[in-house]
C-alpha atoms as one frame of an Amber mdcrd trajectory, in Angstrom:
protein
  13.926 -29.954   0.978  12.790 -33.519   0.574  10.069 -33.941  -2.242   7.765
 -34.494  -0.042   7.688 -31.377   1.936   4.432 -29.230   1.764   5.035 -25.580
   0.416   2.353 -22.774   0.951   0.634 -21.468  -2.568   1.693 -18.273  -3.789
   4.481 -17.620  -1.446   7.509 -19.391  -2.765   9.144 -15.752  -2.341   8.535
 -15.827   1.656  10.034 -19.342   1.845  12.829 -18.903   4.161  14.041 -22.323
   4.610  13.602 -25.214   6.403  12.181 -26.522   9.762  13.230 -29.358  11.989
  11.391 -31.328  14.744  12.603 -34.472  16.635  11.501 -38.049  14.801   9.404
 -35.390  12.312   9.269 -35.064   8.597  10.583 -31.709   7.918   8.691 -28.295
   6.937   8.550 -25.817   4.839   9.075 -22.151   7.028   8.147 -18.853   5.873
   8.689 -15.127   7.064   4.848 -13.952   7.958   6.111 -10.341   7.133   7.350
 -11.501   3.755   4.173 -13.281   2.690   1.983  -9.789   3.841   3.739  -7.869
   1.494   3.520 -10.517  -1.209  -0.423 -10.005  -0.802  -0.028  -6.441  -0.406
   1.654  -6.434  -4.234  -1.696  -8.090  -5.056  -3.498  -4.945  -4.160  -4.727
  -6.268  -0.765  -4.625  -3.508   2.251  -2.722  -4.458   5.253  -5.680  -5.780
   7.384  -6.817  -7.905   4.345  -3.933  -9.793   4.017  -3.282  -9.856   7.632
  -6.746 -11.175   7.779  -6.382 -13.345   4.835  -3.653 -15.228   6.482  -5.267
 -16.105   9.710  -8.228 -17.548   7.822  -7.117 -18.874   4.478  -3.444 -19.721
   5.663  -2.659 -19.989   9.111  -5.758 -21.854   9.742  -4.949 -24.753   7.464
  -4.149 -27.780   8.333  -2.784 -30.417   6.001  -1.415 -32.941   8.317   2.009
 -33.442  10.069   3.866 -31.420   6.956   1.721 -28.378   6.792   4.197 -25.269
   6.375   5.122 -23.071   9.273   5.129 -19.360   9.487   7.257 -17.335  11.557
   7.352 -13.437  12.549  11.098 -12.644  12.603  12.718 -10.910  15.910  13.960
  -7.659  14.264  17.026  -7.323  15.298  17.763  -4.600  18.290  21.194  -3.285
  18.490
């Protein structure tokens, strides 16, 4: 990651790598399910971090570098 990529508060744990976009700076991506359980550990029930997210994260916007989150395919065999 380039120094000036954007990363997300608190979740450098659900940092999964990063994202690329065509004549973009890149991003910062991180696993949704990841950063729930990180709020979880801070004694936050499932609804309030899910709900924390969409508000407080999700709903941020800090220009063309804000951080992306993703909700990883689980894998079907």
């Amino acid at each position: 990651m380039d120094e000036g990529t954007l990363l997300a508060d608190g979740f450098g744990e659900a940092l999964i790598g990063t994202g690329y976009r065509c004549g973009q700076p890149e991003i910062a991506v991180y696993d949704i399910k990841k950063c729930i359980s990180l709020l979880q550990q801070q004694d936050m029930s499932y609804e309030e971090a899910v709900e924390y997210l969409d508000f407080n994260v999700f709903g941020a916007w800090v220009g063309e570098r804000t951080p992306i989150f993703v909700d990883l395919k689980e894998e079907v065999n």
